[in-house]
C-alpha positions as CSV (number, residue, x, y, z in Angstrom):
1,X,7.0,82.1,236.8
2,X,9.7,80.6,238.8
3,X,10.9,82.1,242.3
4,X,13.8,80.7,244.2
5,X,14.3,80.3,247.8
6,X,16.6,78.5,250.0
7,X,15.3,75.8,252.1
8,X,15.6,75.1,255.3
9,X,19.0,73.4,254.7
10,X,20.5,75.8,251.9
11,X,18.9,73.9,249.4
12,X,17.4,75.8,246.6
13,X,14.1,75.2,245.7
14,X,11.8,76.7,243.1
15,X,8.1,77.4,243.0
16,X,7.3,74.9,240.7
17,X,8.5,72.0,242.5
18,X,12.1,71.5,240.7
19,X,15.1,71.4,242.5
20,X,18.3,73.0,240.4
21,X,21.2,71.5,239.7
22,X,24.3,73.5,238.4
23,X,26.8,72.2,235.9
24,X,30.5,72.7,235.5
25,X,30.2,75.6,233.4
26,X,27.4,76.9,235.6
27,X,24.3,76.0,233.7
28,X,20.8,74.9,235.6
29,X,19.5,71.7,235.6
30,X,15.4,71.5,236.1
31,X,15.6,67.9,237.0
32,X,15.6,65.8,239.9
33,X,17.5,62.9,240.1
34,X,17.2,59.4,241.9
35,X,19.5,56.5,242.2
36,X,21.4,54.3,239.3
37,X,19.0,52.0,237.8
38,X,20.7,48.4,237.4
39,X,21.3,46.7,233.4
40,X,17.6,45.2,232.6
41,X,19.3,43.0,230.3
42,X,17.3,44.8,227.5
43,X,19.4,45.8,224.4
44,X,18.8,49.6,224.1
45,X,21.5,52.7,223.2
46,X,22.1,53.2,226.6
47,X,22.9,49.7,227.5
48,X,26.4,50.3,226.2
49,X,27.0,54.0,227.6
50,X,29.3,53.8,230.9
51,X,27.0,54.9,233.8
52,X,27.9,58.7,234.1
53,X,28.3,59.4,230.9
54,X,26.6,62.4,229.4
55,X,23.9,61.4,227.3
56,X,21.7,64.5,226.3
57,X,22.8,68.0,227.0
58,X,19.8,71.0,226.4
59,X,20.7,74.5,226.7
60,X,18.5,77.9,226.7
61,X,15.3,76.2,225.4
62,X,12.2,77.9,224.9
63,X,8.8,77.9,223.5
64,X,5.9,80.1,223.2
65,X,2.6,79.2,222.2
66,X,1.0,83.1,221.1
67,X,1.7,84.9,224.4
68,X,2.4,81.9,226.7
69,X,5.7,81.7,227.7
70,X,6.3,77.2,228.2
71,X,9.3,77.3,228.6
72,X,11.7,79.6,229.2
73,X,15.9,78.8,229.2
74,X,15.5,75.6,229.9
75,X,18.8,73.7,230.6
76,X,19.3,69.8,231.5
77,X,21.7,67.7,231.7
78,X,21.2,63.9,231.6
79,X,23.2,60.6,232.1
80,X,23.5,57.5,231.7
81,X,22.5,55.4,234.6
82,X,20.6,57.6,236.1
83,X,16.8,57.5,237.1
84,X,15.4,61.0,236.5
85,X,11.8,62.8,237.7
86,X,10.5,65.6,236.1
87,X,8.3,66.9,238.5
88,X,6.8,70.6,238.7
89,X,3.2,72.1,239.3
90,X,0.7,71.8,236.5
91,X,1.4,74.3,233.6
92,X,5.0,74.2,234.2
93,X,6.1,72.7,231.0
94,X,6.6,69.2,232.0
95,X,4.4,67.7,229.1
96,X,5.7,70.6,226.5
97,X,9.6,69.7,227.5
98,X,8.8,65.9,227.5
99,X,7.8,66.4,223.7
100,X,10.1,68.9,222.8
101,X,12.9,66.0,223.6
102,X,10.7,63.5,221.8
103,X,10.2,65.1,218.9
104,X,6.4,65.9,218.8
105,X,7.0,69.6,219.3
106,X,9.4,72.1,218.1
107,X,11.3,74.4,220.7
108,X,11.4,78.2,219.4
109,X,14.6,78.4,220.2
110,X,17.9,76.7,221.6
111,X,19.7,73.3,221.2
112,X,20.1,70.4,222.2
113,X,22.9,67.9,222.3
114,X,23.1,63.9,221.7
115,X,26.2,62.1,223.0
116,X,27.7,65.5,222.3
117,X,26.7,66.1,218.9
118,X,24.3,68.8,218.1
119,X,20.4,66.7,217.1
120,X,17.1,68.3,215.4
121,X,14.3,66.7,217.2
122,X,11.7,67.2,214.5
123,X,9.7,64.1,214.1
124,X,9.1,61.1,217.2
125,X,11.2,58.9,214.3
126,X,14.3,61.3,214.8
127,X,14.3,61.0,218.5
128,X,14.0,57.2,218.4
129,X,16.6,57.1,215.7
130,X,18.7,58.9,218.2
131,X,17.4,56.8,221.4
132,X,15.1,59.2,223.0
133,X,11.2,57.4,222.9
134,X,8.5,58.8,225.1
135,X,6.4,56.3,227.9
136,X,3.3,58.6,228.4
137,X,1.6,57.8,231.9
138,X,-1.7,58.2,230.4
139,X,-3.3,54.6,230.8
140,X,-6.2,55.1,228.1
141,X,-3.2,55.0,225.6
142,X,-3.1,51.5,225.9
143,X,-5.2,50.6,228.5
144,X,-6.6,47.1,226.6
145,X,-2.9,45.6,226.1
146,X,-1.1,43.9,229.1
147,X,2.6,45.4,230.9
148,X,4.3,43.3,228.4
149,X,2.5,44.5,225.4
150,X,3.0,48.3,226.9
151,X,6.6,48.1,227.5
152,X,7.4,46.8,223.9
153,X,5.0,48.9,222.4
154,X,6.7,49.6,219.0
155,X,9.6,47.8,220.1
156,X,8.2,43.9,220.1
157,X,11.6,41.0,220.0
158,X,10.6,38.9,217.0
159,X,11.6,35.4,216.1
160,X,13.7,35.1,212.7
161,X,12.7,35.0,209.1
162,X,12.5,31.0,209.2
163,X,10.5,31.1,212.6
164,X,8.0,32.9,210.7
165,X,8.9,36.7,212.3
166,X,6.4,35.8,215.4
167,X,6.8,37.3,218.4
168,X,9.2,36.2,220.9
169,X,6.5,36.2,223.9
170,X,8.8,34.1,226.4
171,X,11.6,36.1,225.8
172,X,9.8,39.8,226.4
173,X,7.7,38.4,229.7
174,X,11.5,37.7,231.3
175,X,12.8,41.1,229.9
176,X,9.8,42.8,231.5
177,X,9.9,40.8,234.7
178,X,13.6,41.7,235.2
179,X,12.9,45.5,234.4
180,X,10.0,45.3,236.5
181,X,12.3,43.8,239.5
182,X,15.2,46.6,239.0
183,X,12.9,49.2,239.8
184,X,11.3,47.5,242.4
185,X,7.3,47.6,240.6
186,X,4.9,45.6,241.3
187,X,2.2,44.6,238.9
């Protein structure tokens, strides 16, 4: 359950720990949002997108799991360039948004929007094929590869045919430094 107050400045704030934000045609955003992160020099989707650009749109999202209410109207509005948080108490519906978008789970209800065009998130592949992947912070995922290994996990540059399809090591240690550097981790 979600109660609003205002804060000490005006600011809204909800129980959970989200801040609101409203869009043009007045819809809430659950998210809080940090600075622009800088190009990593890694080819992506977004690479290309002019920073502000709408990327995905969701609008009155829910899910139910027997009488559990997850999620409830969820609407978020994301773009390109920006660093987002999703941050809210345990049981919110961080996890169970996070893999709505990604395609693990199914919302009950609503829609969601890619680069404006309406998308059916129903399998991991159909969010990736779309640009959406999933970084879970979960270190036992992965825990025996290195940051390198993590980051391209799925994703790994590869040398051409004649170079016998090896990994391009060099090439994704100085991606993953410079990603590293924009958002000021240390490792």
């Amino acid at each position: 359950r979600r109660t609003e107050n205002k804060g000490a400045r005006g600011v809204e704030s909800m129980s959970d720990g989200m801040t609101p934000r409203h869009g043009e045609d007045g819809s809430r955003s659950l998210v809080e949002s940090g600075g622009r992160l800088p190009s990593s020099g890694a080819e992506s989707k977004s690479a290309s997108r002019p920073v502000g650009t709408q990327i995905l749109k969701v609008r009155k999202v829910c899910k139910r799991y027997g009488g559990v209410n997850a999620l409830t109207d969820v609407a978020v509005d994301l773009y390109a360039g920006e660093v987002v948080a999703l941050v809210g108490d345990n049981g919110a519906g961080k996890s169970t948004f996070a893999k709505i978008i990604s395609g693990i789970e199914y919302a009950d209800s609503g829609e969601i929007e890619f680069e404006g065009k309406r998308v059916h998130l129903n399998s991991p592949q159909a969010a990736a094929s779309v640009g959406i992947q999933t970084v879970y912070q979960d270190l036992a995922l992965c825990d025996t590869l290195d940051t390198v290994q993590n980051l391209f996990l799925g994703k790994e540059i590869r040398r051409t045919w004649y170079q016998g399809f090896r990994l391009a090591r060099a090439e994704m240690e100085t991606t993953t430094q410079r990603v590293l550097a924009n958002l000021g981790a240390k490792i």
